[in-house]
C-alpha positions as CSV (number, residue, x, y, z in Angstrom):
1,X,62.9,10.3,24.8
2,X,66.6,10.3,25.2
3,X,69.3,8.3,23.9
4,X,72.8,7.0,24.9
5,X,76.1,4.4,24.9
6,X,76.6,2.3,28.3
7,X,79.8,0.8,28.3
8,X,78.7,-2.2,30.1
9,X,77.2,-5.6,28.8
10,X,73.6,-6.6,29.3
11,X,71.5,-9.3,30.1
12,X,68.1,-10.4,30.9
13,X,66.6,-13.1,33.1
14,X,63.1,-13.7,33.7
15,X,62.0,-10.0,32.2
16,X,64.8,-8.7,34.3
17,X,67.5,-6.8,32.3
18,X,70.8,-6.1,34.2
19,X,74.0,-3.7,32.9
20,X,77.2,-5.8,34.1
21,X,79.8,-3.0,34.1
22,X,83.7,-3.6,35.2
23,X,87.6,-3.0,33.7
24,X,88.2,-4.9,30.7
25,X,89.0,-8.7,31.1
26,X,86.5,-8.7,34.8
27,X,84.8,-11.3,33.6
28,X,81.7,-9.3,32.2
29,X,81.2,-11.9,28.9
30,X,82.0,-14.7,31.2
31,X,79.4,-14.4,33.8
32,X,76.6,-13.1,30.4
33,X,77.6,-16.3,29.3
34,X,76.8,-18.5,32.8
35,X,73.7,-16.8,33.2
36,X,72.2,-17.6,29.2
37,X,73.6,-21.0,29.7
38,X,72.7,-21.6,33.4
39,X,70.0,-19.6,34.0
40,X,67.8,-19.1,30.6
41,X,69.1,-15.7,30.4
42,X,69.0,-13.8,27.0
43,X,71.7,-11.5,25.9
44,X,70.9,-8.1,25.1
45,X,74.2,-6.3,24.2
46,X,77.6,-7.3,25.0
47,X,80.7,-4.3,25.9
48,X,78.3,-1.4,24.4
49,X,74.4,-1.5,25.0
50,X,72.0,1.2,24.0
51,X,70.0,2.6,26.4
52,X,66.8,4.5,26.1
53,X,64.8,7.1,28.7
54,X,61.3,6.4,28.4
55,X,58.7,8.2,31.2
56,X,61.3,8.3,33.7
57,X,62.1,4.7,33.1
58,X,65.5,3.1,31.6
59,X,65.2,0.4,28.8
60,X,68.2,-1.6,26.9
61,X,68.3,-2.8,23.6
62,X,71.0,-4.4,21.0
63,X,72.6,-2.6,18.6
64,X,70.9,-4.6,15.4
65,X,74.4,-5.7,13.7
66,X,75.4,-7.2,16.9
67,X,72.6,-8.7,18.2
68,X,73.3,-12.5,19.8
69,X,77.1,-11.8,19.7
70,X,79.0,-12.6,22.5
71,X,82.6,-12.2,22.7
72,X,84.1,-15.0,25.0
73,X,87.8,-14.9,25.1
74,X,89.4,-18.2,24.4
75,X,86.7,-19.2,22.1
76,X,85.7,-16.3,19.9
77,X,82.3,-14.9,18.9
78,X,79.5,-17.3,19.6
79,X,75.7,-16.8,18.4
80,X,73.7,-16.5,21.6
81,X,70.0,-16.4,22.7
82,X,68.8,-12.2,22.7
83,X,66.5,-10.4,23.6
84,X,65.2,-8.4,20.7
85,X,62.8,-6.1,22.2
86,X,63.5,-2.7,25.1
87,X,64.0,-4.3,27.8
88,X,64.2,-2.5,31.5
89,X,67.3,-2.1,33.2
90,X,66.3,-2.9,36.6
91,X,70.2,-3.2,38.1
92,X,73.6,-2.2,37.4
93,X,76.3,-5.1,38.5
94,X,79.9,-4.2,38.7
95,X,82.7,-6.5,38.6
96,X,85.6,-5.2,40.7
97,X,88.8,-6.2,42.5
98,X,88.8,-6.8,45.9
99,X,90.1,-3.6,47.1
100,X,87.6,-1.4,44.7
101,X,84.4,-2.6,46.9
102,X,82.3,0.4,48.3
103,X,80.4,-0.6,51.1
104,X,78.2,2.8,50.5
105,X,76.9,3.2,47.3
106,X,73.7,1.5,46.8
107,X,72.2,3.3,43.9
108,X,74.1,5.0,40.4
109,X,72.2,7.5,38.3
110,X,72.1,6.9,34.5
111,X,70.9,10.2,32.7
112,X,68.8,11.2,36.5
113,X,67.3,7.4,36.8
114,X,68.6,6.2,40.5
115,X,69.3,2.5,39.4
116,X,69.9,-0.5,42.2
117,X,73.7,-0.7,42.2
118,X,75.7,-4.4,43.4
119,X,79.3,-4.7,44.1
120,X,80.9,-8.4,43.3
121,X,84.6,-9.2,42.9
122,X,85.6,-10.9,39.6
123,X,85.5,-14.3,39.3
124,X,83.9,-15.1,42.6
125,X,83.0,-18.5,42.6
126,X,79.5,-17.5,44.2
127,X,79.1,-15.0,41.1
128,X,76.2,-16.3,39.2
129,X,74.1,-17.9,42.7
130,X,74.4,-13.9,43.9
131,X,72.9,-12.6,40.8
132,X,70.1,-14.9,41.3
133,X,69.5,-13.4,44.6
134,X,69.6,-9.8,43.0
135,X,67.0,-11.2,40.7
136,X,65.0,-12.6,43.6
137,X,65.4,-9.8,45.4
138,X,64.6,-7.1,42.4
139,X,60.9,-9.5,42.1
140,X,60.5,-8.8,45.5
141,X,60.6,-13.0,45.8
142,X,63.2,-12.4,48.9
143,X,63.4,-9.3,51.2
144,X,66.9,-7.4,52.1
145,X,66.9,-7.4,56.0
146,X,70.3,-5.3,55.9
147,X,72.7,-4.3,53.8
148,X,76.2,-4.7,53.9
């Protein structure tokens, strides 16, 4: 069992944990935020989450003094629902600027696990309905006909 640091924040809907990677100030706490409070999501970590390697699998967890803080800027630190168990990462989301989309990379590898990779610009106004359908799609509740 391996251990390590993912500079990204994490959360987890319906059993399903995500990393939310992006440049500081993308809107990473922001959209944690829409999906607890709009979607029953629980936080696991927010900026640094701990990942774990477990038989070829890749789990998240909180580190314990932080657990259930979020950082949202404009407000401060608010006490969040959390998930306190491993959870596993089943996607990586990453929050770019328009110019910094890659049409080609579908997957990213964290310590040799190939994890499903999605492109979104910050602060799209669609943000939080497209994570849904990453969800759907990572329950195999909808199919991907094509990507783009």
């Amino acid at each position: 069992m391996s251990h390590l640091y993912y500079n990204a924040t994490s959360v987890s809907i319906d059993g399903i944990a995500i990393l939310i990677e992006g440049k500081p100030k993308s809107g990473k706490s922001s959209l944690a935020l829409s999906l607890i409070e709009d979607e029953g999501g629980k936080l696991i970590s927010e900026d640094i989450t701990f990942l774990t390697l477990q038989n070829q699998r890749l789990f998240a967890k909180p580190a314990e003094k932080l657990s259930g803080a979020l950082f949202i800027r404009g407000i401060g630190i608010l006490s969040v629902p959390y998930e306190k168990d491993l959870t596993e990462i089943k996607a990586v989301i990453h929050l770019c600027e328009k110019d910094d989309i890659s049409l080609n990379q579908k997957t990213i590898l964290i310590s040799g696990i190939a994890v499903p990779f999605f492109e979104f610009m910050c602060y799209d106004f669609a943000l939080t309905n497209k994570i849904k359908a990453v969800i759907k799609l990572l329950k195999k509740e909808w199919i991907l006909i094509e990507t783009v």
